[in-house]
ZAKELUM-485600 format. One record per residue (C-alpha): residue number from 1; residue in one letter; x, y, z. Coordinates in steps of 0.02 Angstrom, whole numbers, plus 50000, padded with zeros to 5 digits. Layout:
// residues N
[r NUM A [X Y Z]],
...
***
This chain:
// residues 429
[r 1 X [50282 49986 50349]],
[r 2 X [50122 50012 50220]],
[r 3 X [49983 49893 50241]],
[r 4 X [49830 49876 50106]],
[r 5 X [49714 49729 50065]],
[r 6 X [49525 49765 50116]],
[r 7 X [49559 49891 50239]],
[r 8 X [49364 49981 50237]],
[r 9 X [49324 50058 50428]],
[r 10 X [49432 50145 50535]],
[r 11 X [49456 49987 50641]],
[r 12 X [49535 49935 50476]],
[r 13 X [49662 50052 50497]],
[r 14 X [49700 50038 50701]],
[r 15 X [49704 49846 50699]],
[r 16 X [49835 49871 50579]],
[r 17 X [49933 50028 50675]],
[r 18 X [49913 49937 50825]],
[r 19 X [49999 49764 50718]],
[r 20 X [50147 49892 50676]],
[r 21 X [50073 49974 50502]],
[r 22 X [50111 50148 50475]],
[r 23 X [50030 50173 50301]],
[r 24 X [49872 50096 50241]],
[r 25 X [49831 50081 50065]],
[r 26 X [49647 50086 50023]],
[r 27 X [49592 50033 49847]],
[r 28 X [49385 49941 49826]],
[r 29 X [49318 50039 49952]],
[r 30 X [49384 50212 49878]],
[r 31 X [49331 50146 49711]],
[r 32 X [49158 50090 49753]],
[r 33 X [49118 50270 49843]],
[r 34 X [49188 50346 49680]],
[r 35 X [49043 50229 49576]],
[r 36 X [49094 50064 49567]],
[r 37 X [48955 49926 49579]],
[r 38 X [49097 49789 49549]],
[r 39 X [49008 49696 49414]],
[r 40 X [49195 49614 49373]],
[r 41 X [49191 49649 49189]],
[r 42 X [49340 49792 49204]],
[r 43 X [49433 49713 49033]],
[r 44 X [49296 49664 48920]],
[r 45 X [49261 49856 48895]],
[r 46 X [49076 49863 48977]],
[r 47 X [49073 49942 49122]],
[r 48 X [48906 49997 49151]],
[r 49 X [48931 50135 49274]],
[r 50 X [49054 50216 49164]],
[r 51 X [49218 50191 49271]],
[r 52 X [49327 50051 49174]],
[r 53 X [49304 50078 48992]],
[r 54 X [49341 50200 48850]],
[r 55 X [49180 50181 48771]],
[r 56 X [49116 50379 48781]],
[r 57 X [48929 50306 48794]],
[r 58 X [48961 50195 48956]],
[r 59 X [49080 50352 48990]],
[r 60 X [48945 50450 49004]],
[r 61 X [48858 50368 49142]],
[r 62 X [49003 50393 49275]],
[r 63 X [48930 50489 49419]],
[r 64 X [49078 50494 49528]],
[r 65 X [49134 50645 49612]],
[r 66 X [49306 50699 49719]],
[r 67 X [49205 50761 49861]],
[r 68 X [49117 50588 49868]],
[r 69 X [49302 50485 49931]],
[r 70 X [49332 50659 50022]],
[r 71 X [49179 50640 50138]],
[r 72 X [49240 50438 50140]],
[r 73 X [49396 50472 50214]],
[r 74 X [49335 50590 50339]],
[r 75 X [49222 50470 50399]],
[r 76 X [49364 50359 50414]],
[r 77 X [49492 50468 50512]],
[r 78 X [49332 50523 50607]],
[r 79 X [49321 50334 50687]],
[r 80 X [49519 50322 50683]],
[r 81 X [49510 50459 50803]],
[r 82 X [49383 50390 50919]],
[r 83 X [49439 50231 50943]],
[r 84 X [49629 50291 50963]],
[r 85 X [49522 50387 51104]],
[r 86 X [49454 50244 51184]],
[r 87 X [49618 50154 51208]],
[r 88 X [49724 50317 51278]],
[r 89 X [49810 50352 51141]],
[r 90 X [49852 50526 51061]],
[r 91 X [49895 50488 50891]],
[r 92 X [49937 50355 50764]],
[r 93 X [50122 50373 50807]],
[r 94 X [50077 50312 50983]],
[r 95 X [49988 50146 50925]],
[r 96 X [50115 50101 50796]],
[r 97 X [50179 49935 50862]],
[r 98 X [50069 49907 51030]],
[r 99 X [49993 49731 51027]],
[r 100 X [49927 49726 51191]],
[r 101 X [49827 49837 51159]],
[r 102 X [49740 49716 51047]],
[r 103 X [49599 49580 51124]],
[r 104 X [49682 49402 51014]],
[r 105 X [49581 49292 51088]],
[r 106 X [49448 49282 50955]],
[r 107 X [49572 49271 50824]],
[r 108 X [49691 49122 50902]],
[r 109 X [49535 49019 50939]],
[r 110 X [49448 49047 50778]],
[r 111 X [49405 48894 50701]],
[r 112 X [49510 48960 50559]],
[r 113 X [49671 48990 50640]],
[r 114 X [49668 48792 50671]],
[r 115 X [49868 48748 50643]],
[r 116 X [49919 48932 50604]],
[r 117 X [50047 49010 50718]],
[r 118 X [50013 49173 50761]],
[r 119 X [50129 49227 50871]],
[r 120 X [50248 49287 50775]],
[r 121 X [50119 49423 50713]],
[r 122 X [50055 49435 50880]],
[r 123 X [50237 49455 50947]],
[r 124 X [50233 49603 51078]],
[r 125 X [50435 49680 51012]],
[r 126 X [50545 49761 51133]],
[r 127 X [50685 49866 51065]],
[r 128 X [50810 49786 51201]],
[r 129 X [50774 49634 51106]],
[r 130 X [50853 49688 50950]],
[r 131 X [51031 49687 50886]],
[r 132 X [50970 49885 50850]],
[r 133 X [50956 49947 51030]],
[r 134 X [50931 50130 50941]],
[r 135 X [50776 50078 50843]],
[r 136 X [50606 50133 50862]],
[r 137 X [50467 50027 50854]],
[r 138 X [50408 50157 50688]],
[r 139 X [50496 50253 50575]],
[r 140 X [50586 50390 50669]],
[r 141 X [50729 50397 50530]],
[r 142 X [50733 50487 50343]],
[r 143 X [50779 50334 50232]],
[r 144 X [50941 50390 50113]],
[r 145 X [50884 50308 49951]],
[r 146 X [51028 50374 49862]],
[r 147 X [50968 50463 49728]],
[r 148 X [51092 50596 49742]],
[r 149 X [51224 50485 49682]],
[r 150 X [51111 50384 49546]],
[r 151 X [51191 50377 49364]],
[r 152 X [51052 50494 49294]],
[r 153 X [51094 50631 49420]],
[r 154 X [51294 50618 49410]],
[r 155 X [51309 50592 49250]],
[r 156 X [51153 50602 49120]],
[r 157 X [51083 50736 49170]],
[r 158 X [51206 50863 49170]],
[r 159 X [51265 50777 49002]],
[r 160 X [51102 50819 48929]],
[r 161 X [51086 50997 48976]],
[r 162 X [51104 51068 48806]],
[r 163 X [50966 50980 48744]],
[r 164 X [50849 51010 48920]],
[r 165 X [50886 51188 48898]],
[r 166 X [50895 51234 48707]],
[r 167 X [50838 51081 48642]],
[r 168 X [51008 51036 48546]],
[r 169 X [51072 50839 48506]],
[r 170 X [51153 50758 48610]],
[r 171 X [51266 50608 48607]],
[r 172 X [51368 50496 48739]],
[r 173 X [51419 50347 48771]],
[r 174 X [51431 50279 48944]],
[r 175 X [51478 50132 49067]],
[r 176 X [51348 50041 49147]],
[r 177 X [51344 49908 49312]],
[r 178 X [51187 49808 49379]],
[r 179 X [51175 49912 49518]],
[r 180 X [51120 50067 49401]],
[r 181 X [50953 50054 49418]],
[r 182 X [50802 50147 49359]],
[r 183 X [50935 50217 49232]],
[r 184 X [50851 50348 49132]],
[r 185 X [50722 50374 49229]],
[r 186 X [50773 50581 49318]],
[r 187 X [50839 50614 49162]],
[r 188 X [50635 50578 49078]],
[r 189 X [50570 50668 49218]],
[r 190 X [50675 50838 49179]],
[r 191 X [50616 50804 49023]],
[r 192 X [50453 50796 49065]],
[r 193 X [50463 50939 49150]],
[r 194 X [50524 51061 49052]],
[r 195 X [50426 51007 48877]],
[r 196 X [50283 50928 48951]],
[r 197 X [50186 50751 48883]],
[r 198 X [50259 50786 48725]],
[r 199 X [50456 50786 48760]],
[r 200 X [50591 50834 48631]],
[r 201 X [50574 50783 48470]],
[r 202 X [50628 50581 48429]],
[r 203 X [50809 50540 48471]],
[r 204 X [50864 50714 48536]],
[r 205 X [50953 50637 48669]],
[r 206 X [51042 50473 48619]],
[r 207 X [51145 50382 48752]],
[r 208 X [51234 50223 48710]],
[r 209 X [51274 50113 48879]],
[r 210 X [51400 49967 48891]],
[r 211 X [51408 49826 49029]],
[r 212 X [51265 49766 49134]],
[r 213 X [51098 49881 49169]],
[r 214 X [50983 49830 49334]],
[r 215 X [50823 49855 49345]],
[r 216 X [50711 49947 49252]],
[r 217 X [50820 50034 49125]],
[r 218 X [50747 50152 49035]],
[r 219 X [50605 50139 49146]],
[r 220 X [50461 50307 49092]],
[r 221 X [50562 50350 48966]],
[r 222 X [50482 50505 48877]],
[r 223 X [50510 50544 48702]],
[r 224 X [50659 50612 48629]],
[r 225 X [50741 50512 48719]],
[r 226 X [50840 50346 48659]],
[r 227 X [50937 50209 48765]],
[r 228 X [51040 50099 48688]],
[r 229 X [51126 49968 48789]],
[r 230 X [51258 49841 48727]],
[r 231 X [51261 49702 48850]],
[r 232 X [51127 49649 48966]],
[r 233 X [50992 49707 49055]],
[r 234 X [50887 49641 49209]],
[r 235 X [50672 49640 49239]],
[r 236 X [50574 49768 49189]],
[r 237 X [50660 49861 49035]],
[r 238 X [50538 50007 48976]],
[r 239 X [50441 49987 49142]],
[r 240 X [50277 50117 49079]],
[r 241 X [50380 50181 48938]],
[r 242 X [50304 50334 48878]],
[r 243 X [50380 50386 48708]],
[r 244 X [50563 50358 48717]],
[r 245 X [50663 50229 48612]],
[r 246 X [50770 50087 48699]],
[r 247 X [50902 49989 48593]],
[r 248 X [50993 49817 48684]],
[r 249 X [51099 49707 48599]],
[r 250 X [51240 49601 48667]],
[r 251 X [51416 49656 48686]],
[r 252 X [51504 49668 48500]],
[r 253 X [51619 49565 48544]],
[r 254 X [51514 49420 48610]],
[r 255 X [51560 49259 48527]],
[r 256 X [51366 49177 48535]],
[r 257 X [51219 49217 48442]],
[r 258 X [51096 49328 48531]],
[r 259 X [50943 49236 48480]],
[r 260 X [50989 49081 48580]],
[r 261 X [51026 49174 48732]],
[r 262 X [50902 49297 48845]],
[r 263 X [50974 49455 48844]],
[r 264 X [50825 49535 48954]],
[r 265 X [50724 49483 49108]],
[r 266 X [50553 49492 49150]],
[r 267 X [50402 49592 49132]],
[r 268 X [50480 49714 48986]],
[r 269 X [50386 49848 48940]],
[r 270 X [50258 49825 49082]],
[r 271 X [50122 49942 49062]],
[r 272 X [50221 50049 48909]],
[r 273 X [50108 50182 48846]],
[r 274 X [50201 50215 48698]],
[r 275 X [50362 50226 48631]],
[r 276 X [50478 50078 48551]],
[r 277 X [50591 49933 48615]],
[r 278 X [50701 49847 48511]],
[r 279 X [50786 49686 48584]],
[r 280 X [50907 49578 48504]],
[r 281 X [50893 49407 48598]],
[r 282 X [50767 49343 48708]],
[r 283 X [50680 49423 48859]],
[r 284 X [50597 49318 49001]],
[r 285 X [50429 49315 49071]],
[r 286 X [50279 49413 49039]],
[r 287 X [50346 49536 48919]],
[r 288 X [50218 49692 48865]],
[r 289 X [50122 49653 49001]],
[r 290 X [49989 49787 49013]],
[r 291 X [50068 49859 48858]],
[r 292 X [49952 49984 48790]],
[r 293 X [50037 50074 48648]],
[r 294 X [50209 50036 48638]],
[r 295 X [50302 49921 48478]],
[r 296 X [50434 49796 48561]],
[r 297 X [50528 49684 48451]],
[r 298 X [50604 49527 48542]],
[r 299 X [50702 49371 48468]],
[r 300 X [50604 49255 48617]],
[r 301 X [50512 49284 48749]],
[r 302 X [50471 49154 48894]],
[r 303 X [50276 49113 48978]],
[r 304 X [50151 49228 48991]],
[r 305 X [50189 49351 48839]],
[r 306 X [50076 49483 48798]],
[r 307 X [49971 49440 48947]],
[r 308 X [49820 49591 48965]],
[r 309 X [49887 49694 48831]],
[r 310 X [49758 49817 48785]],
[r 311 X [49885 49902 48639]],
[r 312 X [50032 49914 48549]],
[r 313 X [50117 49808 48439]],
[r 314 X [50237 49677 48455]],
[r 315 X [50332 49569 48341]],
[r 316 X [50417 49372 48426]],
[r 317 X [50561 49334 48296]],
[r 318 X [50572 49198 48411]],
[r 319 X [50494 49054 48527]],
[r 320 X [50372 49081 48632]],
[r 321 X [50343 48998 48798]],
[r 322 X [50167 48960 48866]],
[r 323 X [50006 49059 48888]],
[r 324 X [50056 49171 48775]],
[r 325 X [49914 49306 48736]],
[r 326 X [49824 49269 48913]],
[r 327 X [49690 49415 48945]],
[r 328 X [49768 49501 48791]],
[r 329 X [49610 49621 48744]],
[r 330 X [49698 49768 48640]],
[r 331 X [49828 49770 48538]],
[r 332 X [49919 49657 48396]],
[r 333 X [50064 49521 48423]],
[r 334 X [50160 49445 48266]],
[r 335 X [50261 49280 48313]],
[r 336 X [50368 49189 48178]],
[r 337 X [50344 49007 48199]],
[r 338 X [50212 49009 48318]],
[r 339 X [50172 48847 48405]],
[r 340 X [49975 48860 48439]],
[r 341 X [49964 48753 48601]],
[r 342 X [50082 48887 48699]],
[r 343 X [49932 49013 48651]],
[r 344 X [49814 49067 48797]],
[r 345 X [49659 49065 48642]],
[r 346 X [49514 49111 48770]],
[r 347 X [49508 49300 48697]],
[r 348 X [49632 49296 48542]],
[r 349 X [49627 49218 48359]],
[r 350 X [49768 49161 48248]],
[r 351 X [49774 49194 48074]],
[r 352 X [49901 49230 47931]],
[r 353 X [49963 49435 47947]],
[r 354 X [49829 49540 47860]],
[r 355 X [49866 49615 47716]],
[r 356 X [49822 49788 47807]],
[r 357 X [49970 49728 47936]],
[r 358 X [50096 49686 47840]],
[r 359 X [50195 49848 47787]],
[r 360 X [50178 49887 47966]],
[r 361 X [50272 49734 48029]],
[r 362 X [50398 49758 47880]],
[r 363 X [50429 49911 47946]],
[r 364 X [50452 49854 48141]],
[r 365 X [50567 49704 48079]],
[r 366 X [50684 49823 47959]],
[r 367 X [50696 49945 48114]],
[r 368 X [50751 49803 48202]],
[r 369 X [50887 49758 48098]],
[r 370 X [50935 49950 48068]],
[r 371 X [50946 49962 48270]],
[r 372 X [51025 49811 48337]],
[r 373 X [51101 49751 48184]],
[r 374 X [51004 49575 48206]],
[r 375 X [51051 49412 48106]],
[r 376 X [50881 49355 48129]],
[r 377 X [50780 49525 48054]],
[r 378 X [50927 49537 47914]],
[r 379 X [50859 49341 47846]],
[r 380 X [50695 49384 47858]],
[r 381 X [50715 49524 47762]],
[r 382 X [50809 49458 47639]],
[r 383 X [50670 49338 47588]],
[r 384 X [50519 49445 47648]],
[r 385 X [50352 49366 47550]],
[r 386 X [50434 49211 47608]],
[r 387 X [50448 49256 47807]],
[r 388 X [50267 49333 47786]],
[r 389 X [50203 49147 47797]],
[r 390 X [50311 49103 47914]],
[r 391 X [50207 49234 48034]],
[r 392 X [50061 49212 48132]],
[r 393 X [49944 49352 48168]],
[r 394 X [49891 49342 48368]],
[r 395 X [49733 49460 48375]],
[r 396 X [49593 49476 48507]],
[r 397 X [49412 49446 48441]],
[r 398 X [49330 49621 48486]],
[r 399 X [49497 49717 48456]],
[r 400 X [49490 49653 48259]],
[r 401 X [49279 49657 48263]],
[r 402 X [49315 49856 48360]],
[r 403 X [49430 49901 48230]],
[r 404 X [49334 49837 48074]],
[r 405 X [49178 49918 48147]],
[r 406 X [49290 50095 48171]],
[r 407 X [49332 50082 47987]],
[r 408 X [49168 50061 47915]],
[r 409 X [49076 50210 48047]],
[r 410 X [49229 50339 47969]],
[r 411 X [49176 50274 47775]],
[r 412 X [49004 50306 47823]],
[r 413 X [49053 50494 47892]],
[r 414 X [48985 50451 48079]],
[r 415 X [49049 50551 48224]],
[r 416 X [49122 50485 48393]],
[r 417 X [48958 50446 48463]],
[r 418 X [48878 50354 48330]],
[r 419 X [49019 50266 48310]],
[r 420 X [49035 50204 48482]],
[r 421 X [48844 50174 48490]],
[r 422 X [48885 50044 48338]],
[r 423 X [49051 49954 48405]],
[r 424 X [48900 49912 48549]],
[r 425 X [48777 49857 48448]],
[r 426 X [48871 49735 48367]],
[r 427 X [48996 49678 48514]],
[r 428 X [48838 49679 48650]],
[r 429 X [48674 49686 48541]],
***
């Protein structure tokens, strides 16, 4: 069992062995040692000790070193040890799990803990209690996550072995259930692997899937390598996509129309990189979350769309639910028939596409259409000057002020730093 939230001493950590935690996940603390002053301003771009931003003057000014969290965590296991000391125990192993050893008294008669009941947390467990009489009270036991039998190692990889070793096409077409998941994901990674962050080139490896896909299909997908899946899929499609190409579109011989039924869950293309997504139907909640370079094309998507994109480009030939565009600071979002209350307008505008847009998102919607074979991107198409106005351009403030700045510093000939030292002058005085 991992444990994280505020752990900071090495009490931290034994309070937490001793409650049963065997793993303890440490985030602020590490990150204020590292430089960190926590001025809460990590997504408007101004960090001012250089640690959240991508401006290469507040860059700059990041101080941090390894050997700083080093020297943290020694200090850390340095306590760990002596308190373990003080209450006779050898290791961590040993206090996994012991409760008596903890003094509760302060904590069940804090003022706080009025109506909360903590035994249950506070439970001392014996394994003769269990219905597991072979337990341990920690892990003792390898868990078989089955990856040995996963879809990508039976079957895709060893499919795809021409083109991991000599970089030759390949083409297959394959069943699919809901219990595949991650599908896609060992067969990036021996991508990866063998041609590093640039992969094969686009659509070396080009796997067609029927049937029903579970979770996170396509999931890091690396390019040169497409996914195309007729049927359904469940949350998190192109889960931090990274240059690959995935295709869904219902079943051929489905009797409805995809655009008034969600063909893909939530959270699609959470935290994509880059890459492209093409979806014929709707998708659910909070799709390109995080997105930061990635072009997803959807036919609907439900609350929360777009919510702290920072890149990328995506295209709603559909409705969109509510708080669409919350936090979104990077990035560009087209939606046909937009209706402006579901918009989250606290960093975004809405305006008609920009004629410097528009060949881009003819290009997205006719890819669309070429991929998935959509009745929606086909009528668009067909009357194109008329679906332009039928578009509405969802673009954050700085992002368009950023980018207009950008353009003018390159007509003017100024380098990277007097560039950046411009997009602050006129975002931050």
């Amino acid at each position: 069992m991992q444990t994280d939230g505020q752990l900071k001493t090495g009490r931290d950590v034994v309070v937490a062995a001793l409650l049963g935690a065997e793993e303890f996940g440490f985030a602020t603390a590490p990150l204020v040692v590292s430089g960190c002053i926590l001025m809460r301003v990590c997504h408007l771009d101004t960090c001012p000790v250089g640690v959240a931003t991508q401006n290469p003057v507040l860059r700059s000014r990041f101080s941090g070193k390894p050997e700083f969290v080093v020297n943290f965590f020694e200090f850390i296991a340095q306590e760990v040890r002596e308190l373990l000391a003080a209450l006779g125990f050898r290791s961590i192993d040993e206090a996994v799990g012991r409760v008596e050893s903890l003094d509760t008294v302060g904590a069940i008669d804090h003022w706080k803990a009025s109506g909360l009941d903590l035994a249950p947390i506070l439970h001392q467990v014996e394994v003769a209690e269990t219905h597991f009489p072979d337990q341990d009270v920690r892990r003792t036991k390898v868990q078989d996550h089955g990856l040995e039998r996963s879809l990508d190692v039976t079957e895709l990889v060893p499919l795809a072995e021409p083109a991991l070793e000599r970089g030759e096409p390949v083409r297959a077409q394959l069943r699919i259930r809901n219990v595949n998941r991650t599908v896609g994901t060992i067969l990036g990674h021996e991508v990866t692997k063998r041609y590093g962050g640039d992969g094969l080139p686009d659509g070396t490896i080009d796997l067609t899937f029927t049937g029903s896909a579970g979770q996170s299909f396509g999931a890091f997908v690396p390019r040169g390598v497409t996914l195309r899946l007729e049927g359904d899929a469940n949350d998190y499609v192109g889960k931090g996509l990274s240059g690959g190409r995935l295709v869904i579109r219902p079943d051929r011989s489905a009797p409805f129309k995809a655009d008034e039924h969600i063909i893909a869950g939530n959270t699609i293309a959470y935290g994509a990189t880059s890459g492209e997504i093409y979806i014929r139907g709707g998708v659910g909640e909070r799709c390109c979350v995080r997105n930061s370079g990635a072009r997803v094309v959807t036919e609907g998507v439900g609350d929360h769309g777009c919510e702290y994109m920072t890149g990328g480009r995506v295209a709603v030939l559909g409705p969109t639910g509510r708080n669409f565009a919350a936090g979104m600071s990077g990035g560009i979002a087209w939606v046909l028939d937009l209706k402006e209350q579901r918009v989250n307008g606290e960093l975004v505008e809405l305006g008609p596409v920009a004629e410097a847009h528009r060949d881009e998102l003819h290009d997205m919607v006719r890819r669309h259409h070429e991929e998935t074979g959509s009745k929606v991107a086909e009528a668009l198409l067909a009357d194109w000057e008329a679906a332009l106005e039928r578009f509405t351009e969802v673009m954050p403030r700085d992002y368009r002020i950023v980018l207009e700045v950008r353009a003018k510093a390159e007509a003017d000939g100024l380098d990277e730093d007097a560039t950046a030292n411009r997009i602050m002058e006129v975002l931050h005085g």
